[in-house]
C-alpha positions in Angstrom: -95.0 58.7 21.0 -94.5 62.0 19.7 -93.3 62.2 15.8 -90.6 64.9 14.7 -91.1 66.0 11.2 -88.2 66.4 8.6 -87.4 69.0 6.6 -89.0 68.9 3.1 -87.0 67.5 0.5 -87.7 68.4 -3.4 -87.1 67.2 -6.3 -85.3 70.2 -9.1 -83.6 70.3 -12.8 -79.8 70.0 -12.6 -78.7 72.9 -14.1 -76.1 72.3 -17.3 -72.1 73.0 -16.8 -69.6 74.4 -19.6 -67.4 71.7 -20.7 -64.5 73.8 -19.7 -66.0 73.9 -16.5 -67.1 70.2 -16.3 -63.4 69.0 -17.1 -62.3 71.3 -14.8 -64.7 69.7 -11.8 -63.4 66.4 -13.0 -59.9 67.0 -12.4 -61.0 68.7 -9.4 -62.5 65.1 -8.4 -59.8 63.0 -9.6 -57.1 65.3 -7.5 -59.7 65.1 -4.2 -59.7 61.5 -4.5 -55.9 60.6 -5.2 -54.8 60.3 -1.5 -51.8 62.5 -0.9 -48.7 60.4 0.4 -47.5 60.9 3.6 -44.4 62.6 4.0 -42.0 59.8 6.0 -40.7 61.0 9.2 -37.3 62.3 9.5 -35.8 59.2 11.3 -37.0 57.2 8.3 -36.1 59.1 5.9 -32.0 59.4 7.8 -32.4 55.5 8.1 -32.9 55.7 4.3 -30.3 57.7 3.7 -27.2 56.4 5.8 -28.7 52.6 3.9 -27.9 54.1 0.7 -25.2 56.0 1.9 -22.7 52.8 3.7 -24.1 50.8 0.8 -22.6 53.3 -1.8 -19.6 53.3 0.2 -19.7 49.6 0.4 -20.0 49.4 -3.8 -17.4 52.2 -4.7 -14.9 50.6 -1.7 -15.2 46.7 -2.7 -14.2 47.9 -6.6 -11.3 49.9 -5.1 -9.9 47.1 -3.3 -10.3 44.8 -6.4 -8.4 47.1 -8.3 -5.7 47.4 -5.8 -5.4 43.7 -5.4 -5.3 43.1 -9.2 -2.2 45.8 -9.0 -0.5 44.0 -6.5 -1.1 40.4 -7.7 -0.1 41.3 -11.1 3.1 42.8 -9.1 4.2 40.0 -7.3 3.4 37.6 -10.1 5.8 39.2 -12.9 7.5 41.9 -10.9 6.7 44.5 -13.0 8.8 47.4 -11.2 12.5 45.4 -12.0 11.5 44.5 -15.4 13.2 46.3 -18.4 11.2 47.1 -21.1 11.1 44.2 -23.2 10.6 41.8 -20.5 7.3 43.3 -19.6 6.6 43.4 -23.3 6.6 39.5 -23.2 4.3 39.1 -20.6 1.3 39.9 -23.4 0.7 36.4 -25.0 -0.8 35.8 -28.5 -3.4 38.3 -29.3 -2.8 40.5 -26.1 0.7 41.6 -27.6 -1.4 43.0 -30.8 -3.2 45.0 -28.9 -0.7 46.6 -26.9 1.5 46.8 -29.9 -0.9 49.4 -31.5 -1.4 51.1 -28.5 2.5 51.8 -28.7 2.3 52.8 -32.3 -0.8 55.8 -31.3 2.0 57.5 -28.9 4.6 57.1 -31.6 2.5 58.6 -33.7 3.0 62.6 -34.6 -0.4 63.2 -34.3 -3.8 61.7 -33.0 -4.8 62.0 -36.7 -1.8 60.3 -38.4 -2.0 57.5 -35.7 -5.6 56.3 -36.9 -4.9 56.7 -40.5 -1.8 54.9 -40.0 -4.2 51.7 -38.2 -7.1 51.9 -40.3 -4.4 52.1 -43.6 -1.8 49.4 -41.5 0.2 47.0 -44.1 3.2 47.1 -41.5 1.8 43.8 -39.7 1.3 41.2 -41.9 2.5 40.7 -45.1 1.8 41.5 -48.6 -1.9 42.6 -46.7 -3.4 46.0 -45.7 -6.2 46.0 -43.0 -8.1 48.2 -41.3 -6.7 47.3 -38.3 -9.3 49.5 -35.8 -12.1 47.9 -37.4 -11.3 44.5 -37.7 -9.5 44.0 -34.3 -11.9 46.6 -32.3 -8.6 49.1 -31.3 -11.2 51.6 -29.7 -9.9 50.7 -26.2 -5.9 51.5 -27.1 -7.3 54.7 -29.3 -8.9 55.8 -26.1 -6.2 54.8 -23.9 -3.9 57.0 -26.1 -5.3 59.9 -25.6 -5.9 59.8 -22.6 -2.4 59.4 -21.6 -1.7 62.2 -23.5 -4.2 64.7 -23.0 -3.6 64.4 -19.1 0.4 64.7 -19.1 0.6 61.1 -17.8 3.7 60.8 -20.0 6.1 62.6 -17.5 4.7 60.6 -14.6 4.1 57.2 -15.4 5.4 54.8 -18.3 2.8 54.0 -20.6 2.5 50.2 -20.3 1.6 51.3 -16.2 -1.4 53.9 -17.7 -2.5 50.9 -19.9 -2.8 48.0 -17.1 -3.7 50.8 -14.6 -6.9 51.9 -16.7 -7.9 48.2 -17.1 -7.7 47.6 -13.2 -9.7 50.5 -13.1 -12.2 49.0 -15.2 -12.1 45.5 -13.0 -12.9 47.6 -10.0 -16.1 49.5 -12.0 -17.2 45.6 -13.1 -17.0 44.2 -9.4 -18.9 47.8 -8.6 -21.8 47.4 -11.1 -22.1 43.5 -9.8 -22.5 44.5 -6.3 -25.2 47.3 -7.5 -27.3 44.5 -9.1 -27.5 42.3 -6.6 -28.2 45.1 -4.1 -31.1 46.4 -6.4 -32.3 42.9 -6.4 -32.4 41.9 -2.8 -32.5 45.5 -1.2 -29.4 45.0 1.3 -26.2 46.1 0.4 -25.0 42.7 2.5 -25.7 41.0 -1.2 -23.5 43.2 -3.0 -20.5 42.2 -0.3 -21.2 38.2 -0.8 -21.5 38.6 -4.4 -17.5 40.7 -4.5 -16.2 38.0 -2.2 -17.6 34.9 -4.6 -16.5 37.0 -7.7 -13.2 37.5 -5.8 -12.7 33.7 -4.8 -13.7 31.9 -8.0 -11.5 34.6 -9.9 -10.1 31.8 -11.9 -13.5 31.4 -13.3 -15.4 34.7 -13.4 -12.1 36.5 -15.2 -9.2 35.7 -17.4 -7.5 39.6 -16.3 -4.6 37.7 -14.8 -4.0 35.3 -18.3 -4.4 38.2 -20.7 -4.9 42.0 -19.6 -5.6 43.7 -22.8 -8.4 41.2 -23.9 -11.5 42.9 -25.9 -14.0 41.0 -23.2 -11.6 42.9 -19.9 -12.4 46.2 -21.7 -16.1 45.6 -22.6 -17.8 43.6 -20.0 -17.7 46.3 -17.4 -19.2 48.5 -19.2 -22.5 45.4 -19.9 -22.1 44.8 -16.3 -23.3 49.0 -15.8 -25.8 48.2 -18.4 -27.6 45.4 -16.9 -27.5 47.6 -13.2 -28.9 50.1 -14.9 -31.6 47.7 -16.7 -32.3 46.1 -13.2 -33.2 49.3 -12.0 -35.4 50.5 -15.1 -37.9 47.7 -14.9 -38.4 47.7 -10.9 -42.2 48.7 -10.4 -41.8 50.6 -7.4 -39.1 53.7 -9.4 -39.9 57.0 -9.3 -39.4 58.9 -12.7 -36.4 60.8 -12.1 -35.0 57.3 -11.2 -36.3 55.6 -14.2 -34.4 58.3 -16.5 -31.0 58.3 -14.5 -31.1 54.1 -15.8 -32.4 55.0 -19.0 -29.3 57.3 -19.6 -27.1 54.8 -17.9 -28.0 52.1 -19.9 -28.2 54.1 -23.7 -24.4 54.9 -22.7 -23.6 51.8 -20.9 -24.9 49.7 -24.2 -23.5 51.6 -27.1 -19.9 51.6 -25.6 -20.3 48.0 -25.0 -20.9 47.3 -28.7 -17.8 49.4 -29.3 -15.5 47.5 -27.2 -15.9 44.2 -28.4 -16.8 43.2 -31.7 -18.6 39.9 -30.2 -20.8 42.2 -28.0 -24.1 42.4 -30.1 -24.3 38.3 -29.9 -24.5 38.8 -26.2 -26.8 41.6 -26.2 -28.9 39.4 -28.5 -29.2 37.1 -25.9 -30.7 40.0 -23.6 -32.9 40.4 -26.1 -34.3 37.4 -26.0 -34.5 37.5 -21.7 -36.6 40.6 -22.7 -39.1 39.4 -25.3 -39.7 36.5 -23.0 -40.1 38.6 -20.0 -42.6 41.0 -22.2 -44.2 37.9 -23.3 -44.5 36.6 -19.4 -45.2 39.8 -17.7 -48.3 42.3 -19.0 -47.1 45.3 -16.6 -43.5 46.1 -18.3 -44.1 46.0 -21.8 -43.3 49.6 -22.6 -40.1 49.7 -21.0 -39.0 46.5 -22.7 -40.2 48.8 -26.2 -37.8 51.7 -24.7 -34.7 49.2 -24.6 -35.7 47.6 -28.1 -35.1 51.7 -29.1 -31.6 51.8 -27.1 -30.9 48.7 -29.3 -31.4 50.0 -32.9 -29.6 53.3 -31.7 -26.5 51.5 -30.6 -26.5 49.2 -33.7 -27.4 52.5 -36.2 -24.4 54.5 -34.4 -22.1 51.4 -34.3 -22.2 51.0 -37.9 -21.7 54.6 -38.7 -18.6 55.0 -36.6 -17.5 51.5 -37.0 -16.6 52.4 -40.2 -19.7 50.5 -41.8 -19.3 47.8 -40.2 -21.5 45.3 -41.6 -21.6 42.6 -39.4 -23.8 45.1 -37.4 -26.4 44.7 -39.8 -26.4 41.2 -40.6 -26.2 40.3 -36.9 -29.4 38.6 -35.2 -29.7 41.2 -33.1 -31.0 43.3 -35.3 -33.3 41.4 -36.9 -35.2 40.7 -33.7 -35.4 44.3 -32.6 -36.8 44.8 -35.8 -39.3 41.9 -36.0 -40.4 43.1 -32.2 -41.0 46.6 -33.8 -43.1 45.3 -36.3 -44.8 42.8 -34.4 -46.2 45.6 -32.0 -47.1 48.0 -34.5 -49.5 44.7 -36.1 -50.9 43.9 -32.4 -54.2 44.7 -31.9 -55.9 46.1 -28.5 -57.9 43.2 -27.0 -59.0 42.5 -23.3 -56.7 41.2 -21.4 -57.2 38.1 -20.0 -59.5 36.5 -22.7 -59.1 33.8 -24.8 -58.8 36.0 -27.8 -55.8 37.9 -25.9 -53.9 34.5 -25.1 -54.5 33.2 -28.5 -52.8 36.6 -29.9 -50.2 36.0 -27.4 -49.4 32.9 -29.2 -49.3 34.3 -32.8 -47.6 37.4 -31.8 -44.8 34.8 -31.0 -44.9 33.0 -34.1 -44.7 36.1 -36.1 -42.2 37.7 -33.9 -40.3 34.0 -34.6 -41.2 34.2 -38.3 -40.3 37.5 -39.2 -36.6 37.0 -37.3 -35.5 34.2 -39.2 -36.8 36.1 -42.6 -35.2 39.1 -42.3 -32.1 38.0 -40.9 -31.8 35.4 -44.0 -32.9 38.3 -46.0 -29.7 40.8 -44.9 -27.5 38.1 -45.1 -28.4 37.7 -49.2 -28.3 41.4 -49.9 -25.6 42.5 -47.5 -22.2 41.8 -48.3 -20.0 40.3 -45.4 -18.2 37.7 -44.9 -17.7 38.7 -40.8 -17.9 35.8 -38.2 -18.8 33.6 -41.1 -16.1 30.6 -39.2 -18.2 31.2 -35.9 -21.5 30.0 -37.2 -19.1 27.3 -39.2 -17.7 25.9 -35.7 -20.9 26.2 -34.6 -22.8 23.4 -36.9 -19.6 21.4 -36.3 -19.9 21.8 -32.2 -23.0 21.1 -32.0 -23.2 17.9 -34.7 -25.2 19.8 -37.2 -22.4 19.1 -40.1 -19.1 17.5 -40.4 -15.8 18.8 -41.9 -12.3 17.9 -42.6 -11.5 21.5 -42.7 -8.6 21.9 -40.5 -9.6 25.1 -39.2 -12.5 24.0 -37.4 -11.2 21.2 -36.2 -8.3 23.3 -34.8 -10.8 24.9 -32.9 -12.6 22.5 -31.7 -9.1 21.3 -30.6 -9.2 24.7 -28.2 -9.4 24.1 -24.6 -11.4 27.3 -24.6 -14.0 25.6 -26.9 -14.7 22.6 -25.1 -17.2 21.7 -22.5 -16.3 22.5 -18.6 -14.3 20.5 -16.6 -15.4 18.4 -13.6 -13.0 20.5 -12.0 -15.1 24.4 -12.7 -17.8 22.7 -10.7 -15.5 21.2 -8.1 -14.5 24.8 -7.5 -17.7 26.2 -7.6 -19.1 23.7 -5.2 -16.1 23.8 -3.2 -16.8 27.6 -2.4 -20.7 27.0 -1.4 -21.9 28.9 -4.9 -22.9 26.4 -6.9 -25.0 24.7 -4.0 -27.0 27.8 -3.6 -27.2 29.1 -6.8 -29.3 26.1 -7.4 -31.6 26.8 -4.5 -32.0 30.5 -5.6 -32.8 29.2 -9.4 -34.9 26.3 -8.4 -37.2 28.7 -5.8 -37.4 32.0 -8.1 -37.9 29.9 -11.9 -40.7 27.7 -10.0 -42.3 31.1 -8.4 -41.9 32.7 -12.0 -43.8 30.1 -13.2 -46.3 29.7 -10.8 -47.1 33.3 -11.3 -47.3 32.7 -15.1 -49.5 30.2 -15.2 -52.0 32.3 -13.1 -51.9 34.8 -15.7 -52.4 32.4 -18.2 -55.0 31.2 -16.0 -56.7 34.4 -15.9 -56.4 35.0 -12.1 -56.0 38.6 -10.7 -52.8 39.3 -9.3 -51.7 42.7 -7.2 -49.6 45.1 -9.1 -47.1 46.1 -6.1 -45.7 43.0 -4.3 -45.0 42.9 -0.7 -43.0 40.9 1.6 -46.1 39.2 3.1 -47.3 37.9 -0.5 -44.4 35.5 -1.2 -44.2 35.6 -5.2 -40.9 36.5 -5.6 -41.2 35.1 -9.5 -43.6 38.0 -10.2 -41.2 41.0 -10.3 -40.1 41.7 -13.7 -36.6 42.4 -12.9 -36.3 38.8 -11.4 -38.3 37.1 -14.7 -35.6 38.6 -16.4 -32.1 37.6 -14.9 -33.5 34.0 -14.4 -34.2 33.7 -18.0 -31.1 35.5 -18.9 -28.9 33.1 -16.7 -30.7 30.1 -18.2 -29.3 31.3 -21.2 -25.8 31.9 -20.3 -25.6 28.8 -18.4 -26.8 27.0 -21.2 -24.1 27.9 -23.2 -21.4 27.6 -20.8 -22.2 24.0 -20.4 -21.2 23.6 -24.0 -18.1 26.1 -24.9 -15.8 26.7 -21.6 -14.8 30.1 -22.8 -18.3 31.2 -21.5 -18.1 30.4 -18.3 -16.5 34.2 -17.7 -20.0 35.4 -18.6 -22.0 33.1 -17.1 -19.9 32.5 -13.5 -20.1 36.3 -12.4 -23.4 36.3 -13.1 -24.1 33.1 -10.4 -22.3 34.8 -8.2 -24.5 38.1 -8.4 -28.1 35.7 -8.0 -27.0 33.4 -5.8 -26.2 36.5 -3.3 -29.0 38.4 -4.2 -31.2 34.6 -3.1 -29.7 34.1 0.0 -30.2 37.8 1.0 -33.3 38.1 -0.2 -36.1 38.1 2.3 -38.7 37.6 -0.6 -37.3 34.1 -1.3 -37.1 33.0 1.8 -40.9 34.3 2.4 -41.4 32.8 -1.0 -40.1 29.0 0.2 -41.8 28.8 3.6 -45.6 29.9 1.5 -45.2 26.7 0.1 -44.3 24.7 3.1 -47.2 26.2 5.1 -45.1 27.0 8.1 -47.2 27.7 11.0 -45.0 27.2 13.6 -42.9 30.3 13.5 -44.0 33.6 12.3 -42.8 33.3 8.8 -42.3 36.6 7.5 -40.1 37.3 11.2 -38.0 34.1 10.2 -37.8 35.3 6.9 -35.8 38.5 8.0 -33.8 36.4 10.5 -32.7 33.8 7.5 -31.8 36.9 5.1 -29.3 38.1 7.5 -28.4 34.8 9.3 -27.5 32.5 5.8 -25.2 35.4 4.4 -23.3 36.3 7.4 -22.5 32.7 8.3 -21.2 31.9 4.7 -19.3 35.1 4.6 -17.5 34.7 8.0 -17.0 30.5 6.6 -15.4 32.1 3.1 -13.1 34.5 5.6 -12.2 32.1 7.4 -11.5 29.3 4.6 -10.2 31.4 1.4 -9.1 34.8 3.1 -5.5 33.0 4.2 -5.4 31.3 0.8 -5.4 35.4 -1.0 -3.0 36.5 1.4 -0.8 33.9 0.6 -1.1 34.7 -3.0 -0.5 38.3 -2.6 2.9 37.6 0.0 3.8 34.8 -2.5 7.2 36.1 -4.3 7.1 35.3 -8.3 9.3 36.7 -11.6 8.5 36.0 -15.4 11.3 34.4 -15.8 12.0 33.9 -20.3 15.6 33.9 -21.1 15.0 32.8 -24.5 12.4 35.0 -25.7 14.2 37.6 -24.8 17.0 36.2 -26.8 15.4 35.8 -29.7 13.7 39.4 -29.7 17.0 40.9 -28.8 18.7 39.5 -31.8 15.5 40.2 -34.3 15.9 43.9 -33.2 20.1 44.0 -33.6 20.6 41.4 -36.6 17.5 40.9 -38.5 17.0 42.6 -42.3 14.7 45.5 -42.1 12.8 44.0 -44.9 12.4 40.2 -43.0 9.1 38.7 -42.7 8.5 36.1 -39.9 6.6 33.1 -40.2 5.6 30.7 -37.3 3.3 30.0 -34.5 0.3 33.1 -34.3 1.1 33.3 -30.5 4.8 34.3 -31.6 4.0 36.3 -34.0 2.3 38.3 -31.9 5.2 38.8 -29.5 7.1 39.7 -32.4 5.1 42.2 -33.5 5.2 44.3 -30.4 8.6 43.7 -29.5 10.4 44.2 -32.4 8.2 45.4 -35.1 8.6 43.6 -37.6 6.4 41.9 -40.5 4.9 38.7 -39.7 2.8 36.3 -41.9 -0.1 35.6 -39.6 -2.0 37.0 -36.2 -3.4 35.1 -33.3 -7.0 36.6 -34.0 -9.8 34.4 -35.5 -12.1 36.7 -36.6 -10.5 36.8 -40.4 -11.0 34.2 -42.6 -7.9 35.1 -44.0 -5.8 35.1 -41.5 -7.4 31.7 -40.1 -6.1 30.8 -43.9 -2.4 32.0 -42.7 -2.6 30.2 -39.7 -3.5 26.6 -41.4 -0.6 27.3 -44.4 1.7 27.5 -41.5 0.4 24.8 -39.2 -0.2 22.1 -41.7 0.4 20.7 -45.0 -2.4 19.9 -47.3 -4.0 16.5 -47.5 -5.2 13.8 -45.3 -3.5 12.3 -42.8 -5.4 9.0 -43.0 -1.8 6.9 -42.5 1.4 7.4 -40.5 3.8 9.0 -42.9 6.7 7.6 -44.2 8.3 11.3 -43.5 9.3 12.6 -40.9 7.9 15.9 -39.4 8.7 18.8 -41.4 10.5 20.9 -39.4 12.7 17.9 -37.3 13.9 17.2 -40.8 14.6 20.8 -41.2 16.4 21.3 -37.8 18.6 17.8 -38.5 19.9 19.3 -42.1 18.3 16.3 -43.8 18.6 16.8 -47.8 16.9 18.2 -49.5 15.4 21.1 -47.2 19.1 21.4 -46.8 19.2 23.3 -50.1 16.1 25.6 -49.1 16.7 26.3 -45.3 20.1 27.9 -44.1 19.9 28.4 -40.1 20.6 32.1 -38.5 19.8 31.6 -35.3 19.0 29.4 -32.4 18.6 28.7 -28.9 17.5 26.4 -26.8 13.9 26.9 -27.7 13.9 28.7 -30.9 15.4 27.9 -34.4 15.5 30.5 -36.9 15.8 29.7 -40.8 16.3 32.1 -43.5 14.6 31.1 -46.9 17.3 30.6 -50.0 16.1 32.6 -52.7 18.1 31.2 -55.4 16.8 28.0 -55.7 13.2 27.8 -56.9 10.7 25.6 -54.9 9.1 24.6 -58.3 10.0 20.9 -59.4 
């Protein structure tokens, strides 16, 4: 055999680089070995575009058609257009009618100026008592309002009680809109977004009290939480590019910080997000610096809040705060350990403690060297609710007498139920908190899992945006099995998962991983479910509740108050400029906007001294431990019995109302 010979091969000194030029080879290295991506073909990238496209359409159409509906229901129901003036006036109820009744004093006002000195200087609404009425009852909605209808020469084409409704409609349409985003964002089909507008839609009754009350704080401000969390849902996907990671950032500094303007209950809520997220950083190792970037959007809202809320010290007393705060510290102590150690998990655990610790602490600590004295009753009816203390005061248990207050109804989950909603919001909960924790006890575990999740892996419970709305609905849902009132937080919430589950191919891929299924390609029968399940419960909704809203909308009905309108009429003709009217706070409230006039107390119970009013009207001090030998006080009144005879002279009445003018001559004193 005949042997080739190589080429000699020698060993030499490496000769020494520059640093500039070493770095500069390393980049060079780091660039050569980052694979370029692909640029998509142009059929994909149309089929991503006309997706996003119809889906946008989809969104911005479905909160159109809301808004339109609301107009037209809210038409038929009080027929609006025949209506004079004071009629439509009475159709705002209790604290509704304060509301609207300032957003009629800002157009009567000279000026824009002169209108909010006039509010936040008010001592023409209750008497012998000046309040800043923009701070204390949260006016920012009619002071926007206002202006608007001004600035854009509205007054010469439509009557202002149309702009007001009209701009909350408006807002109705942006809330179903920012729903049907969410769920879209979650599932990645814009058929999620329709399911979740047509349960929103059908359990109205539930998800929204627009048709009871139109110019309620929570109409005004939860649209604008409803953008936020979209715009949060977004942020902490894995798979967004930067520009779209700042476009939700924006969105959501805006989205939170008019939120917290709107409603003066809104930082309890957003304190409750808070929470979602320290779990979720806490759970999840990959999102921890965008959950930091929220904590910021937090303390700027709260800092800005309390500037131009005009110091508004509930702000900083408020639990929310504290938390962002003890987060904030908490990472700055943390130390930089390997993950996945023991050390790590047992740091995980203390970080919690202290983050725990340090909440309670300074939150007791504002609380002693912060004067308030702002949602004091709240945490009051909240010991009382919950067993923690009892009471004879008669304000909390006036409250706890609220149907509002009370726990759910069997018939709210007859509803739900009867629409299919409840059924599979269940299923999606069950599947995506049992994945979630399956996923976090592999961490715990100290098991490797892949960064970017596919369809194939089935761990739907390991995207961060997921962790965080099941947490976040646990917590909601918690609370709305206790105090009814919640359920308008909680129920348009289901709605939004429970479409984003069922459209979901990821929980579907999720479910059959743990059944093994073998026989059918699962990730094909995945796709076929996610398309199948929605369109058959949206074609079982049309054909069950679609006749049912037509119905409603052909349905002929008329606010029909004969009385009322008496009794305003003859306040505004025959009443003393200087009267004060005392009675129940949901009258006074229709008093004050339809007549002007002083009243004793307001329907709002956010003022301990109004709640005060409220009691001194209601009831007499003492107990009631025995049936009284006296009659009721104001049957004896109405019959002329002696001796209120002597106090009480009658100007008025109808067949509803009695009116009684106090003698002043003779003295109450014995």
């Amino acid at each position: 055999m005949a042997e080739e010979e190589g080429p000699t091969v020698e060993l030499r000194q490496r000769k020494k680089l520059k640093s500039s030029e070493n770095k500069e080879s390393v980049k060079e290295e780091k660039i050569s070995d980052t694979p370029i991506p692909e640029r998509a073909p142009k059929h994909v990238l149309f089929q991503r575009f006309a997706k996003i496209f119809i889906g946008c359409l989809a969104a911005v159409t479905s909160g159109m058609m809301y808004a339109l509906y609301l107009s037209a229901y809210h038409e038929r129901k009080f027929w609006f257009s025949n209506r004079q003036e004071l009629e439509r006036e009475i159709t705002f109820q209790g604290d509704s009618a304060i509301y609207y009744s300032y957003y009629k004093d800002m157009l009567k006002a000279p000026s824009f100026e002169r209108g909010v000195y006039e509010l936040t200087h008010n001592n023409k609404t209750v008497s012998l008592k000046t309040i800043n009425a923009v701070q204390q009852m949260s006016l920012y909605p009619e002071l926007i309002a206002s202006v608007l209808y001004q600035a854009t020469g509205s007054n010469e084409i439509i009557e202002p009680v149309y702009f007001y409704i009209g701009i909350v409609f408006g807002l109705q349409g942006i809330y179903v809109t920012a729903l049907f985003v969410t769920s879209w964002l979650m599932s990645g089909t814009w058929l999620a977004g329709m399911l979740t507008v047509a349960w929103f839609i059908i359990n109205r009754v539930d998800t929204t009290r627009i048709e009871y009350s139109i110019p309620l704080r929570e109409n005004w401000a939860l649209p604008y939480f409803a953008c936020q969390i979209a715009a949060l849902t977004g942020y902490l996907k894995s798979n967004l590019n930067t520009y779209g990671e700042r476009f939700c950032y924006l969105l959501m500094s805006a989205s939170t910080y008019t939120f917290m303007m709107m409603w003066e209950y809104s930082h309890y809520l957003l304190f409750l997000q808070a929470i979602s997220l320290f779990l979720l950083d806490s759970f999840s190792l990959e999102q921890s610096d965008k959950v930091h970037e929220v904590y910021k959007i937090y303390i700027f809202s709260l800092f800005l809040g309390y500037l131009l809320q005009f110091e508004n010290s509930a702000l900083l007393v408020s639990p929310l705060l504290s938390l962002v705060v003890a987060l904030m510290l908490a990472k700055c102590l943390q130390l930089n350990v390997k993950k996945g150690t023991f050390i790590a998990k047992i740091m995980k655990v203390i970080n919690f403690y202290l983050v725990c610790t340090l909440t309670v602490t300074l939150n007791i600590m504002m609380k002693m060297f912060v004067p308030h004295k702002e949602n004091g009753h709240m945490l009051k009816f909240l010991e009382v609710k919950f067993g923690l203390n009892m009471t004879k005061n008669f304000t909390m248990n006036w409250l706890l007498c609220q149907e509002s207050l009370q726990a759910p109804s069997q018939d709210f989950f007859l509803r739900l139920t009867q629409s299919s909603l409840l059924p599979f919001y269940i299923l999606v909960l069950i599947i995506c908190f049992l994945s979630m924790m399956q996923v976090i006890f592999r961490r715990i575990g100290g098991k490797s899992l892949k960064e970017t999740i596919t369809l194939e892996d089935g761990r739907i419970g390991g995207r961060p945006e997921i962790i965080y709305h099941v947490i976040h609905t646990i917590l909601l849902g918690s609370l709305a099995m206790v105090i009814e009132g919640l359920k308008y937080l909680w129920t348009p919430y289901v709605c939004m998962l429970a479409a984003f589950g069922v459209c979901s191919p990821e929980l579907w891929m999720t479910l059959f991983k743990w059944l093994r299924l073998r026989t059918v390609h699962p990730v094909l029968l995945a796709l076929i479910l996610s398309m199948a399940v929605p369109t058959i419960i949206g074609l079982s909704l049309w054909k069950e509740f679609f006749p049912r809203l037509m119905t409603e909308l052909m349905e002929l009905q008329e606010f029909y108050d004969p009385d009322t309108v008496e009794l305003m009429t003859w306040i505004k003709r025959q009443a003393p400029v200087a009267a004060v009217f005392a009675g129940s706070p949901q009258l006074m409230g229709a008093i004050k906007l339809c007549t002007g006039w002083m009243v004793t107390s307001l329907p709002l119970y956010n003022d301990d001294d109004l709640l005060k009013r409220n009691e001194n009207v209601v009831c007499e001090e003492g107990d009631k431990l025995t049936y009284s030998k006296y009659g009721r006080f104001c049957h004896e009144v109405k019959i002329n019995y002696s001796p209120y005879v002597n106090y009480f002279t009658r100007v008025y009445w109808n067949r509803s109302y009695f009116v009684y003018k106090i003698n002043t001559v003779i003295s109450f004193q014995s």
